[in-house]
Backbone of each chain as ProteinMPNN parsed JSONL, in Angstrom:
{"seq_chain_A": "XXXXXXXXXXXXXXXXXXXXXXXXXXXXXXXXXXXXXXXXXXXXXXXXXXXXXXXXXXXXXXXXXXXXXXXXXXXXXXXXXXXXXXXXXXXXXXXXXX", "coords_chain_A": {"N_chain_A": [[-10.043, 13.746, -35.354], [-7.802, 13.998, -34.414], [-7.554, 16.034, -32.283], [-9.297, 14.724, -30.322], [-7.858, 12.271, -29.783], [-5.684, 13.703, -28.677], [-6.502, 15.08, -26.419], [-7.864, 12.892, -25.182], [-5.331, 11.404, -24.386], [-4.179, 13.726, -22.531], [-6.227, 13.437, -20.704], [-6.096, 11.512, -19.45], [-3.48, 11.474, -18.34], [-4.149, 13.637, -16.328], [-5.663, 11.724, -15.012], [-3.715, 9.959, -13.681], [-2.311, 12.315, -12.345], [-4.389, 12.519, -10.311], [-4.38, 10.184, -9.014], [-2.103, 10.405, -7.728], [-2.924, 11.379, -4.916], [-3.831, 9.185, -3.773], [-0.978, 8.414, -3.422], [0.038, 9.809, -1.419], [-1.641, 9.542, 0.978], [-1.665, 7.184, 1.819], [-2.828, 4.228, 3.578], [-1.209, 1.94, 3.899], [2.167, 0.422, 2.895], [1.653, -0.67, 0.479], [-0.687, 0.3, -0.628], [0.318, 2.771, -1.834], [2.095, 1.574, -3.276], [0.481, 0.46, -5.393], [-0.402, 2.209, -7.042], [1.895, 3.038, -8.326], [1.447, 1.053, -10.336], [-0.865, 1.724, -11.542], [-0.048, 4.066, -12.749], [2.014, 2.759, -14.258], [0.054, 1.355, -16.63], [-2.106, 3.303, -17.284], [-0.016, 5.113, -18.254], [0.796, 3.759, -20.673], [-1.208, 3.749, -21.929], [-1.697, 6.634, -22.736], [0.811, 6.704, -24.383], [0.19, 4.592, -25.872], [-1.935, 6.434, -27.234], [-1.039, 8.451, -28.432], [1.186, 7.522, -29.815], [-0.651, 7.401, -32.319], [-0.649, 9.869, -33.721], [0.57, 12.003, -35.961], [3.643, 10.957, -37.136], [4.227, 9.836, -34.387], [4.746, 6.83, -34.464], [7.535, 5.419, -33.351], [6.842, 6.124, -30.369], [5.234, 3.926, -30.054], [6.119, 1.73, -29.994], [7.895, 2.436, -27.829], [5.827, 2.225, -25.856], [5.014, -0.827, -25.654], [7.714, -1.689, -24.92], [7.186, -0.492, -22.002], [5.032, -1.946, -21.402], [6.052, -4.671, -21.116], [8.107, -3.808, -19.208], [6.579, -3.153, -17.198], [5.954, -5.509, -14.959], [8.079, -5.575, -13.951], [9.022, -4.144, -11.72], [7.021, -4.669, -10.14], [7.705, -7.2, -9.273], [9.905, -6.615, -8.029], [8.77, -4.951, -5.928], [7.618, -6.668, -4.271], [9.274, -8.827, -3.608], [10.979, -6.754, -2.261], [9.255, -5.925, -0.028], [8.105, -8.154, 0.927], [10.08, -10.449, 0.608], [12.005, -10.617, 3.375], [10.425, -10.201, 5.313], [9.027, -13.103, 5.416], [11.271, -14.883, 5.008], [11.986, -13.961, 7.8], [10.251, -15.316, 9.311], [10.03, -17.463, 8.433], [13.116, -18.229, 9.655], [12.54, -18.474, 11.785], [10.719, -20.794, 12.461], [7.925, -20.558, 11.503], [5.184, -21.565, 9.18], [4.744, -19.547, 6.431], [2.552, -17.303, 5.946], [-0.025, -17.207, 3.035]], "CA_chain_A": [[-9.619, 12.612, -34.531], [-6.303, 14.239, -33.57], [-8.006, 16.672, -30.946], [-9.852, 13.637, -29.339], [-6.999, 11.544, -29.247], [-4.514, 14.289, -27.797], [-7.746, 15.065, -25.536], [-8.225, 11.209, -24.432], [-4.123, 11.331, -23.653], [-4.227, 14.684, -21.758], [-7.868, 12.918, -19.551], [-5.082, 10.259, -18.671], [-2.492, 12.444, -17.774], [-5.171, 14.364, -15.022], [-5.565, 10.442, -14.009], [-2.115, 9.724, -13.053], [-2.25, 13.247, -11.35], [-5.585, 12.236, -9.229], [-3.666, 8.837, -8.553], [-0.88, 10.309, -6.709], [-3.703, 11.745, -3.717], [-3.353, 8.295, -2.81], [0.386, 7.603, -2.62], [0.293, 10.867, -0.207], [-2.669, 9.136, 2.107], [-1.224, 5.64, 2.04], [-2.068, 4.639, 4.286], [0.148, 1.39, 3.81], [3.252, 0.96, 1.429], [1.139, -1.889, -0.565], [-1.349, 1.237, -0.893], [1.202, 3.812, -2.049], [2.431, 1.14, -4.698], [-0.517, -0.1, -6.469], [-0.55, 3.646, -7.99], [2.93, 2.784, -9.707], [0.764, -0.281, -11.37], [-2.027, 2.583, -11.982], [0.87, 4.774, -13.387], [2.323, 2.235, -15.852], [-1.122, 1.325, -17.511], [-1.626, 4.738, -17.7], [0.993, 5.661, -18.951], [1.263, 2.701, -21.561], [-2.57, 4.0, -22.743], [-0.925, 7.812, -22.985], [1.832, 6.85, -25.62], [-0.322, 4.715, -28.208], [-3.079, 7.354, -27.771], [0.002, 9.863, -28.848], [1.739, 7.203, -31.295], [-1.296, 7.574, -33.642], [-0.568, 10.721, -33.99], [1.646, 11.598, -37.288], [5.424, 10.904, -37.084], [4.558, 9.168, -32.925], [4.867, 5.82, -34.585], [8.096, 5.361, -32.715], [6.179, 6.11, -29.403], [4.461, 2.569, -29.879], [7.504, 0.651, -29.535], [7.941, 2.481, -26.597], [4.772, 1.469, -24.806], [5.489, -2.132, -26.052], [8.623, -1.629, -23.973], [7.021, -0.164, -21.027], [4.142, -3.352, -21.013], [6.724, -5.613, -20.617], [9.078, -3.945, -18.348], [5.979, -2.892, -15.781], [5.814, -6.394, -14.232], [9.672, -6.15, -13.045], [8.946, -3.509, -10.878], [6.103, -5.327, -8.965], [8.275, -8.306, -8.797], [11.18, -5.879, -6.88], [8.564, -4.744, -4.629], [7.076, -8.245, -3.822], [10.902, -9.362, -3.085], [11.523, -6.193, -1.268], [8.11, -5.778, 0.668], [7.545, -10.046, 1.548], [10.914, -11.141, 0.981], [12.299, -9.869, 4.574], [9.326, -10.744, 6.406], [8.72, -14.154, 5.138], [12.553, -15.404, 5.367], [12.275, -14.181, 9.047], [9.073, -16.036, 9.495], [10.528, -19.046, 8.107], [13.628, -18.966, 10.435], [11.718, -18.576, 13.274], [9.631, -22.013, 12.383], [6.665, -20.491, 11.317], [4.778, -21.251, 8.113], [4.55, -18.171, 5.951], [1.352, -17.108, 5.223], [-0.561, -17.149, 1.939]], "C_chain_A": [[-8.363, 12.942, -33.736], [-6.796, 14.726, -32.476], [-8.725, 15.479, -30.308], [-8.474, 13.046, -28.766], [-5.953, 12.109, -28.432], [-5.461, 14.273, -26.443], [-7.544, 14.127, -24.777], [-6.463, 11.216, -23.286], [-3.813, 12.456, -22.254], [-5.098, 14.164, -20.64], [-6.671, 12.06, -18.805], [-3.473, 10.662, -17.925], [-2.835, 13.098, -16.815], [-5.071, 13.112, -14.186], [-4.556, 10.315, -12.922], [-2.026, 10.898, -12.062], [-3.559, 12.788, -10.252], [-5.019, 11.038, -8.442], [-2.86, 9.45, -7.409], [-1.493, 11.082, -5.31], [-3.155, 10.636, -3.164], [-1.747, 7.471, -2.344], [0.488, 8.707, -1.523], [-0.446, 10.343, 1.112], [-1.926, 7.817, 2.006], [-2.267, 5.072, 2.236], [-0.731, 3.871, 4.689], [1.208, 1.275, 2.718], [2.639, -0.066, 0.286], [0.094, -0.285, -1.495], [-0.334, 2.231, -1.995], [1.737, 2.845, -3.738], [1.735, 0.733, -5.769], [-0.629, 0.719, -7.209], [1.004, 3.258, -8.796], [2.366, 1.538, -10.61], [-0.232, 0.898, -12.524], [-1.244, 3.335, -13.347], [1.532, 4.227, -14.9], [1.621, 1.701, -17.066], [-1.186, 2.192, -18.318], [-1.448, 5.417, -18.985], [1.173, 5.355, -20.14], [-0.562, 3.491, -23.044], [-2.18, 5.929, -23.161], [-0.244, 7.36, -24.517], [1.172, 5.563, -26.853], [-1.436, 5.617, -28.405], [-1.922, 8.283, -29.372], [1.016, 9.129, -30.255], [0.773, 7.263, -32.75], [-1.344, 8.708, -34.126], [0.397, 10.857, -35.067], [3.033, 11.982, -36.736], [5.142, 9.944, -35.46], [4.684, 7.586, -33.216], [5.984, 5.056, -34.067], [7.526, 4.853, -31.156], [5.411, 4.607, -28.922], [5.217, 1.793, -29.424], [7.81, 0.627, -28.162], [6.943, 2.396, -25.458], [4.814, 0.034, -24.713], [6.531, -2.575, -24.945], [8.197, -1.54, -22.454], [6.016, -1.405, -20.566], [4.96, -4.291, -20.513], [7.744, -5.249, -19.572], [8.425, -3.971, -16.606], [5.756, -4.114, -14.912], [7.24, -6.501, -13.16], [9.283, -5.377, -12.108], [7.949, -3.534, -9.534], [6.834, -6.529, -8.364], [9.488, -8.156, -7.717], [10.294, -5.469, -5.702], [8.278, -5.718, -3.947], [8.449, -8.814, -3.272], [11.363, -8.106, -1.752], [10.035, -6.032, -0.065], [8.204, -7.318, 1.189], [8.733, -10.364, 2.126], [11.169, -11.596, 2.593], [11.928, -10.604, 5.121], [9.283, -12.357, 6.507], [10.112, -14.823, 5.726], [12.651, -14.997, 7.002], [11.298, -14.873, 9.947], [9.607, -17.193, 9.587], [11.939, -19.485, 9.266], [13.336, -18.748, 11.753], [11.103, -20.157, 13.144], [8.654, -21.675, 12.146], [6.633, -20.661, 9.699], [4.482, -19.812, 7.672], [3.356, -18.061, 5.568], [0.907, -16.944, 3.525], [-0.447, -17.762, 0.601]], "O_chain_A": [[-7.961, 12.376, -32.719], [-6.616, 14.023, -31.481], [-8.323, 15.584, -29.149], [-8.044, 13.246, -27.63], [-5.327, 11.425, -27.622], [-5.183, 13.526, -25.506], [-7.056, 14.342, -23.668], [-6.358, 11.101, -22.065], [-3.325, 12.079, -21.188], [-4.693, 14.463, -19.517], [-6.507, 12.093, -17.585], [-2.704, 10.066, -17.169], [-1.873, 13.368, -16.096], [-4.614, 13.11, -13.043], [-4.598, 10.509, -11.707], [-1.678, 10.594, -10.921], [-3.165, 12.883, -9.089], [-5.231, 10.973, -7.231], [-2.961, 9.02, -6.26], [-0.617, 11.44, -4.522], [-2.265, 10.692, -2.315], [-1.426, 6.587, -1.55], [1.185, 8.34, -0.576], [0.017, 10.633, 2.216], [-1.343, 8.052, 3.064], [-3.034, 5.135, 1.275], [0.267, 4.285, 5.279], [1.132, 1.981, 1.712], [3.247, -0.179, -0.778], [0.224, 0.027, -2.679], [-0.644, 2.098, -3.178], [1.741, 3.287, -4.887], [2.197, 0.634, -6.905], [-0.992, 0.335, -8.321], [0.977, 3.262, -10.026], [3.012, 1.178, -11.594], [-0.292, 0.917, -13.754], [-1.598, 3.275, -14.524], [1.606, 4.744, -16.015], [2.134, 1.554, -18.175], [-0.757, 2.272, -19.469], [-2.017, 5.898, -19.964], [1.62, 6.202, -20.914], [-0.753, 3.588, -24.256], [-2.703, 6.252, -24.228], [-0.758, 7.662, -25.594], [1.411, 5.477, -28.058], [-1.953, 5.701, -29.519], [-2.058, 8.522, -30.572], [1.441, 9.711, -31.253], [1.207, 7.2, -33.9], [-2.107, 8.815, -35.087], [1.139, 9.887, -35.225], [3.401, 12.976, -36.11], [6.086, 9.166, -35.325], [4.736, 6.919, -32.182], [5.756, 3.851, -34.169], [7.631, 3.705, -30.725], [5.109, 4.275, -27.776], [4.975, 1.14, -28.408], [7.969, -0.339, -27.416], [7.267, 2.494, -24.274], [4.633, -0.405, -23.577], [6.356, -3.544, -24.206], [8.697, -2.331, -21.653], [6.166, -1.853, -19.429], [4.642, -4.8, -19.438], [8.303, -6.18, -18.992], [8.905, -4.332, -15.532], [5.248, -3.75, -13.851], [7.435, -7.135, -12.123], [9.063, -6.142, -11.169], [7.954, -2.9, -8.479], [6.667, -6.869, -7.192], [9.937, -8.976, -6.915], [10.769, -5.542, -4.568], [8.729, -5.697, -2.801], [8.323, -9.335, -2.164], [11.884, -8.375, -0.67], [10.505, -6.139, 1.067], [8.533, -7.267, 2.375], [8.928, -10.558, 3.326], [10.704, -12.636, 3.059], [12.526, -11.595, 5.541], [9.49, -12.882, 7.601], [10.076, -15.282, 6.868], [13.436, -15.719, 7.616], [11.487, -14.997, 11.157], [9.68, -17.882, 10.605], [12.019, -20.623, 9.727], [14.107, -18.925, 12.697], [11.154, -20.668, 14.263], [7.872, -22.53, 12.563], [7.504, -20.215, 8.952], [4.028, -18.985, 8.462], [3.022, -18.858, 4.691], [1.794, -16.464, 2.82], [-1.214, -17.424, -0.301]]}, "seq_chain_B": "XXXXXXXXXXXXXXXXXXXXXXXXXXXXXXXXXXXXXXXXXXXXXXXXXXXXXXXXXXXXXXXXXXXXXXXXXXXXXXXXXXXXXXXXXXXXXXXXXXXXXXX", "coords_chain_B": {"N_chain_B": [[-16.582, 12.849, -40.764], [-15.796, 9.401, -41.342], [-18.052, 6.094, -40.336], [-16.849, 4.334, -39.463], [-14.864, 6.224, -38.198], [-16.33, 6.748, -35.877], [-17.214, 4.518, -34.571], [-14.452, 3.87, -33.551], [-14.12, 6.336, -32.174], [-16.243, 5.87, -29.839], [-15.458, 3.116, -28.741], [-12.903, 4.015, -27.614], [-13.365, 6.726, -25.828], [-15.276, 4.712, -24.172], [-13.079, 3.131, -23.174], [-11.342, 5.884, -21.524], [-13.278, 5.834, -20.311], [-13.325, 3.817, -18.478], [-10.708, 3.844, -17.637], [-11.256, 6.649, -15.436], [-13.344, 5.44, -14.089], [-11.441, 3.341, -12.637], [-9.266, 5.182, -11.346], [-10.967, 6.743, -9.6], [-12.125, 4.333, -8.019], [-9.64, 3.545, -7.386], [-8.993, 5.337, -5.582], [-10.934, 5.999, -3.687], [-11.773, 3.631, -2.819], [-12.151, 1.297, 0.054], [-10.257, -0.333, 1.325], [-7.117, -2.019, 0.413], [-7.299, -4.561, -1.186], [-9.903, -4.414, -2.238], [-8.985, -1.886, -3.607], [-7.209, -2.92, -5.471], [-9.243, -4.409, -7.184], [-10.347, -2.412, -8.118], [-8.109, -1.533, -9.915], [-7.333, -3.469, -11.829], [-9.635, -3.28, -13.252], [-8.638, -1.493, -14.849], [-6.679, -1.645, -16.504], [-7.16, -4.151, -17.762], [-9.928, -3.116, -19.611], [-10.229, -0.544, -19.704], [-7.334, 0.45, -20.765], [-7.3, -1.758, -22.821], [-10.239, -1.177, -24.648], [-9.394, 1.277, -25.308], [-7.542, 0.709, -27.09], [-8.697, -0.997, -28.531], [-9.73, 0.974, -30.591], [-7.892, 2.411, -31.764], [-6.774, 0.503, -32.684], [-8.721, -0.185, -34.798], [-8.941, 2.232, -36.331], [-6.172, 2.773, -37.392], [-5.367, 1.655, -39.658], [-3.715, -0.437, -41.018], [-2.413, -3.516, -40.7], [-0.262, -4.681, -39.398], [0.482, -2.188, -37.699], [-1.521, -2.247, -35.851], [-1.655, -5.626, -35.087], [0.368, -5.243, -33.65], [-0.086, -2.99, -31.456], [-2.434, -4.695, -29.987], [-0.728, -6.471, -29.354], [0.773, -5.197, -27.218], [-1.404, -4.661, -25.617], [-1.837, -7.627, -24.875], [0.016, -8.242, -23.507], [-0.039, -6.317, -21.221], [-2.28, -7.18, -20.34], [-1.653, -9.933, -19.313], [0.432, -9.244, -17.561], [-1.005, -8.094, -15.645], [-2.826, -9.8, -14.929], [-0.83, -11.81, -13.037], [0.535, -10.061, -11.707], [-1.384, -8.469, -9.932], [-2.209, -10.731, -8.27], [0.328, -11.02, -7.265], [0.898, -8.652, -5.419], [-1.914, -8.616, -4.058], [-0.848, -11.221, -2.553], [1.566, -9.933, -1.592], [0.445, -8.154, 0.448], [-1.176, -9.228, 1.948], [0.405, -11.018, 3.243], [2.079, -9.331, 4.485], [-0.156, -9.035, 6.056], [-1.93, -6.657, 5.944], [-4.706, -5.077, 6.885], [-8.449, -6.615, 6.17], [-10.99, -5.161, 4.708], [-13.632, -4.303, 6.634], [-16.569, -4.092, 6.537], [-17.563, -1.991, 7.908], [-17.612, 1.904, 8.006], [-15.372, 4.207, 7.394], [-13.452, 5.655, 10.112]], "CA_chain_B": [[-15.994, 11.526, -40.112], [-16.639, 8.262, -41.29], [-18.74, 5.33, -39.654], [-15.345, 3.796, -38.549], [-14.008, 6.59, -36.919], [-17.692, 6.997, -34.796], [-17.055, 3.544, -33.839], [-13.11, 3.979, -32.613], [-14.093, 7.434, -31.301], [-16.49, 5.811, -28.893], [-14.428, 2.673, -28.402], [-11.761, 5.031, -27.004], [-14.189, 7.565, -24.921], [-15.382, 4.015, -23.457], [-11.988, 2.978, -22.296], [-10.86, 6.736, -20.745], [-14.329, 6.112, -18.754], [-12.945, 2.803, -17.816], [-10.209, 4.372, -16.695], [-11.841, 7.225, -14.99], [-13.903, 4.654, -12.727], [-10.419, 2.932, -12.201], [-8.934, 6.16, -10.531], [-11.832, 7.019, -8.589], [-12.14, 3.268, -7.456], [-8.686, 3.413, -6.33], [-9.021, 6.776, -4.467], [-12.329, 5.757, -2.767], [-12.099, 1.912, -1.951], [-12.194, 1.181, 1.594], [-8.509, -1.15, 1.647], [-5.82, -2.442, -0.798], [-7.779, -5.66, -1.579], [-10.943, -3.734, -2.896], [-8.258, -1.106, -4.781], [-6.515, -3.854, -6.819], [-10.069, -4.592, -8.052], [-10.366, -1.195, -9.188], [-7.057, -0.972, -10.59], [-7.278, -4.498, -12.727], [-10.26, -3.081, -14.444], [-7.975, 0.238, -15.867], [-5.474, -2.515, -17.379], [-8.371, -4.817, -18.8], [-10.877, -2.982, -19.617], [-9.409, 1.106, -19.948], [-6.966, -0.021, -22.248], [-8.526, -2.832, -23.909], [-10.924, -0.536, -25.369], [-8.511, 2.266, -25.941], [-6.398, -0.283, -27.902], [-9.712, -1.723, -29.801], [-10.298, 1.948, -31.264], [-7.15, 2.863, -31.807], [-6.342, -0.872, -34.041], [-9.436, 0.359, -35.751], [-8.357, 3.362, -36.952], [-4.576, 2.36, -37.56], [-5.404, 1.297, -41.195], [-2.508, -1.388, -41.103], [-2.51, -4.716, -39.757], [0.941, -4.524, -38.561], [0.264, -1.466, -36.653], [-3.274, -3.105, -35.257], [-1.66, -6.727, -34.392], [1.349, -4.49, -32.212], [-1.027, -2.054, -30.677], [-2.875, -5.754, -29.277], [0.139, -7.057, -28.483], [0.872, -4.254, -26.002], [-2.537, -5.004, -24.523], [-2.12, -8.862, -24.289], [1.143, -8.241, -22.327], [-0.776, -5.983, -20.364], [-3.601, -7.994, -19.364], [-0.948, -11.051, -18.579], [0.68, -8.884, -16.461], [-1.891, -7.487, -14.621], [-3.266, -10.934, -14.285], [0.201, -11.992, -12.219], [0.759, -8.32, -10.545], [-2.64, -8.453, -8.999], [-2.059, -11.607, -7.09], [1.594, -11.281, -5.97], [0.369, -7.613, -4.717], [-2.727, -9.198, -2.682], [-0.83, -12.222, -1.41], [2.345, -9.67, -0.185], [-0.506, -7.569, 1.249], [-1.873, -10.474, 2.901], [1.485, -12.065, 3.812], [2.247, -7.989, 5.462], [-0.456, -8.218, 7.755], [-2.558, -5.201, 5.683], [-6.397, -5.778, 7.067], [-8.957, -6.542, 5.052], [-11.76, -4.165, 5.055], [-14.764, -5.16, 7.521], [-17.834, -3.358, 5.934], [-17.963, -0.89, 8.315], [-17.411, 2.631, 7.172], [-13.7, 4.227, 8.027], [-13.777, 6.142, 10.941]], "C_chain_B": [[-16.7, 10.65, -40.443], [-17.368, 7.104, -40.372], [-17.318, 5.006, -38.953], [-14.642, 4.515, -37.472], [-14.73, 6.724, -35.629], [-16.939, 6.025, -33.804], [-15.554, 3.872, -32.845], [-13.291, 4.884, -31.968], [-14.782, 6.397, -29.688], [-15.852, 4.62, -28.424], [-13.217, 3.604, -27.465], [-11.834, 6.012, -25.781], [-14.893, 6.293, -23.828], [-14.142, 3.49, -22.594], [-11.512, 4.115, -21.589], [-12.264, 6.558, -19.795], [-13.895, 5.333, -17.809], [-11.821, 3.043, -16.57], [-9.891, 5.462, -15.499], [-12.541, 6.399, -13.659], [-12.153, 3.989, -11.739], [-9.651, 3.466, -11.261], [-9.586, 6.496, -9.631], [-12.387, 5.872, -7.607], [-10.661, 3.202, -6.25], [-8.256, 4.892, -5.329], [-10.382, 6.574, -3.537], [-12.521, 4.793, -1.908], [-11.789, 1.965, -0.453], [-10.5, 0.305, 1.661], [-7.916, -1.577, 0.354], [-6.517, -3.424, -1.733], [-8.74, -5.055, -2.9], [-9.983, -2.402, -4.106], [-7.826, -1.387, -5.685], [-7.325, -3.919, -7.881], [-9.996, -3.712, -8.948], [-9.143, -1.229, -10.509], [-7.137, -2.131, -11.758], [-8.337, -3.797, -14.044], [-9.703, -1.97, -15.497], [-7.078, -0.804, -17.032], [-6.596, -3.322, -18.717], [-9.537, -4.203, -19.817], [-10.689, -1.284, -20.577], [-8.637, 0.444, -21.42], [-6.929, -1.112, -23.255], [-9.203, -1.684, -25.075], [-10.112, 0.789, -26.126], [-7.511, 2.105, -27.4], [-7.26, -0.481, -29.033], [-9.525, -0.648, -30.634], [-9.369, 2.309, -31.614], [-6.588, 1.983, -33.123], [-7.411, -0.123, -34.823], [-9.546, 1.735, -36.845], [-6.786, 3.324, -37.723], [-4.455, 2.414, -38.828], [-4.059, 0.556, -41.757], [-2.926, -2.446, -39.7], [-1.355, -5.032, -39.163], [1.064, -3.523, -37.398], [-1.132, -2.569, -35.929], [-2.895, -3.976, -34.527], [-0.403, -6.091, -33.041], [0.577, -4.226, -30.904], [-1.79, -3.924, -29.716], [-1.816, -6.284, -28.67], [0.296, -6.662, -27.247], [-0.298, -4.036, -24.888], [-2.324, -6.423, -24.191], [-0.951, -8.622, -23.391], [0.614, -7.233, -20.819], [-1.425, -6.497, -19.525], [-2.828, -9.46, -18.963], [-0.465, -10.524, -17.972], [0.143, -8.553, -15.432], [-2.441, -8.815, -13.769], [-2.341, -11.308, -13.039], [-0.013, -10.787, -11.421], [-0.214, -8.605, -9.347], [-2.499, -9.305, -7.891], [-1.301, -11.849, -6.886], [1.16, -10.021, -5.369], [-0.627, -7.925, -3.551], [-2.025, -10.688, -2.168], [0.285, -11.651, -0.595], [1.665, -8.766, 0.678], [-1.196, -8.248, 2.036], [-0.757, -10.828, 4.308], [2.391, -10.717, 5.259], [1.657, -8.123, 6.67], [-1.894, -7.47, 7.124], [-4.149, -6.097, 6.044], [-7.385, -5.73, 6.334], [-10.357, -5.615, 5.536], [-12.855, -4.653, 5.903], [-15.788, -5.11, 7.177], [-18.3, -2.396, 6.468], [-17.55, 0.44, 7.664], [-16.183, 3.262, 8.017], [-14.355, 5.34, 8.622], [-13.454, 7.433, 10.869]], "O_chain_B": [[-17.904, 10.618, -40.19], [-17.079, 7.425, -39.219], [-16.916, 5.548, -37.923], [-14.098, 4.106, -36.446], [-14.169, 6.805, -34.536], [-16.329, 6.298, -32.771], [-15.602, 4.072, -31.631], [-12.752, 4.758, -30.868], [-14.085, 6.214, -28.69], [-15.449, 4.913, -27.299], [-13.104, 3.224, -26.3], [-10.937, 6.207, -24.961], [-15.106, 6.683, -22.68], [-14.248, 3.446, -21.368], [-10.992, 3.633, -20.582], [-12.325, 7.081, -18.683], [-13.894, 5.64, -16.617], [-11.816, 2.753, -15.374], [-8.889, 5.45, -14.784], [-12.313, 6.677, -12.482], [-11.876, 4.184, -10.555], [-9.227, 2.752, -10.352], [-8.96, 6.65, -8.582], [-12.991, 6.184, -6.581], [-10.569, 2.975, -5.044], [-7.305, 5.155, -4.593], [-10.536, 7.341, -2.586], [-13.072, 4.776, -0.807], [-11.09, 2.864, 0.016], [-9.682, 0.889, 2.373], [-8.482, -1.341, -0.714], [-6.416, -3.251, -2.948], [-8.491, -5.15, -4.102], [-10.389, -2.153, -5.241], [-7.789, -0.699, -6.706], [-6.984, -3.723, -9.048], [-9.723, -3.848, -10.141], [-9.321, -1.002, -11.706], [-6.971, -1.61, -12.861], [-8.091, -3.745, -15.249], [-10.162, -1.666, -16.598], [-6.958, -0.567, -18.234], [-6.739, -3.154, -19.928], [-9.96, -4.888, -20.748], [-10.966, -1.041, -21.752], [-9.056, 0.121, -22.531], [-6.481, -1.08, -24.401], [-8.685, -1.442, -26.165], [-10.263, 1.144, -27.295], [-7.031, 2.85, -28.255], [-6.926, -0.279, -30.201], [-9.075, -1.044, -31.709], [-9.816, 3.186, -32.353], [-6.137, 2.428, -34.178], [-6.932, 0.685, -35.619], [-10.18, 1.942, -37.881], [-6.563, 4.047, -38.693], [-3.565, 3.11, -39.316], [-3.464, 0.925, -42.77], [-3.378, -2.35, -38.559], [-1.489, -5.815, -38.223], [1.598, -3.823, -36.33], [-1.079, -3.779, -35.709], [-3.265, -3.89, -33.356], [-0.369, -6.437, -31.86], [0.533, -4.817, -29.825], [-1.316, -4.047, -28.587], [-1.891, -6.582, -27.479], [0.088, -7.375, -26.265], [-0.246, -3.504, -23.779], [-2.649, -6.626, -23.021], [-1.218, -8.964, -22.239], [0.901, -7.491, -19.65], [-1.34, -6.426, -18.299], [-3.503, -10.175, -18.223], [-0.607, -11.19, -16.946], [0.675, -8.662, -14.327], [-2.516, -8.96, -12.549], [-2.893, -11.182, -11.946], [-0.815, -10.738, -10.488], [0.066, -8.881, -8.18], [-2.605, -8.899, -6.733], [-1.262, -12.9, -6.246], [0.895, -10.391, -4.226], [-0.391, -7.643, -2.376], [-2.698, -11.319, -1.353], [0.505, -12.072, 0.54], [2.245, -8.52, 1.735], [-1.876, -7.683, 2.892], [-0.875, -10.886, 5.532], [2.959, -10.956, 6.325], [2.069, -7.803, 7.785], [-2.935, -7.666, 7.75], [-4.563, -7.196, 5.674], [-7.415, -4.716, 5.637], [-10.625, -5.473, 6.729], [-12.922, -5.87, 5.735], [-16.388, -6.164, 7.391], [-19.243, -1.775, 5.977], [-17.032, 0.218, 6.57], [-15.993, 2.9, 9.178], [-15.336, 5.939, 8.18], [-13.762, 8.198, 11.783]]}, "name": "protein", "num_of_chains": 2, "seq": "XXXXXXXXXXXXXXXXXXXXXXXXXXXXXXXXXXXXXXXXXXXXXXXXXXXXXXXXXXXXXXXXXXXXXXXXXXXXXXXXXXXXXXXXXXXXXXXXXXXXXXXXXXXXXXXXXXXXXXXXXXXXXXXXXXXXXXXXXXXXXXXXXXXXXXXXXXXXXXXXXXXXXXXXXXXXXXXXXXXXXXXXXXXXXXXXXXXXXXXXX"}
C-alpha cells in the first residue's frame, strides 16, 4: 500500500506539472489563476496521500491548514482582479455587472 | 492484501482518475467558464474519493473523521471559489465560449 500511495502522490505531482501549460497559454489572468485553485487541491490530495505514510501524521494537519487557507487566496484575487474595475464602473454610474 | 485495502486501493486509483480528467479538462476546455467545471470536479470528486480510501485504511476514527474534515472544507470552498471566479470572469469581460472550435 505504501508504493501505491507514494505512486498516487507522485501521479499528482505530474498533475500540478501538466497544470502549469496553462498558466503559460493564459490566455486571460482568470485563466492563469484557476490553476492556483487546481494547485491547492492538488496539493491538499499530495500531503494526506503522504501523511498515511509512517511518521507523515503531522503532514495531515498540514493539509487541514492548507484547505482552509486556499479560499483566502481566491478572495485576494477576486478583490484584486473585480475590485478596480467594478468601483470604477460604479463611479462612472454604471451598474456593475453580475 | 486484505478485502479492505482492495476497496481503498481502488477508491484512491478512482479519485487520481478524477483528477487526471480534471487536468486534462482544464488544459483542453474551450474558455474559463467550461475550465472551472473541470476544475470543481478535482476538488469534489478527485479528492473525495482519495479521502474515502485513505479514512478506510486509517484504522482510527480520529484520523478518518480529520482526513473528512479536510475534504468538507474543501468541497465548501470550492463551492464559493467557483462562483466568485465565474462572476469576476464575467464581471472582466472574459467571453464565453460560442461552440465554435478556436481558431
Amino acid at each position: 500500500m505504501h508504493e501505491l500511495r507514494t505512486g498516487l502522490a507522485l501521479f499528482l505531482l505530474l498533475n500540478i506539472l501538466a497544470g502549469m501549460v496553462r498558466v503559460v497559454r493564459g490566455p486571460t489572468l482568470t485563466d492563469r489563476f484557476i490553476v492556483a485553485q487546481l494547485f491547492g487541491t492538488t496539493g491538499v490530495g499530495v500531503l494526506v496521500l503522504l501523511a498515511a505514510n509512517e511518521g507523515g501524521a503531522p503532514l495531515r494537519d498540514v493539509a487541514l491548514i492548507f484547505a482552509l487557507l486556499a479560499p483566502v487566496t481566491v478572495v485576494a484575487f477576486v478583490r484584486f482582479a473585480v475590485g478596480r474595475d467594478s468601483e470604477d464602473a460604479r463611479a462612472r454610474g454604471e451598474e456593475p455587472r453580475g | 492484501m486484505s478485502l479492505l485495502d482492495g476497496v481503498a486501493a481502488a477508491f484512491m486509483l478512482a479519485g487520481a482518475g478524477f483528477c487526471l480528467a480534471g487536468t486534462v479538462g482544464v488544459l483542453r476546455f474551450p474558455d474559463v467558464y467550461c475550465r472551472l467545471h473541470a476544475l470543481t470536479k478535482v476538488d469534489n470528486l478527485g479528492l473525495g474519493l482519495v479521502v474515502v480510501g485513505l479514512a478506510l485504511q486509517s484504522g482510527s476514527w480520529a484520523t478518518a473523521l480529520k482526513l473528512l474534515l479536510v475534504w468538507l472544507f474543501v468541497l465548501v470552498a470550492s463551492a464559493f471559489t467557483c462562483q466568485l471566479i465565474a462572476r469576476a470572469a464575467l464581471r472582466r469581460g472574459t467571453p464565453a465560449w460560442s461552440g465554435r472550435r478556436e481558431s
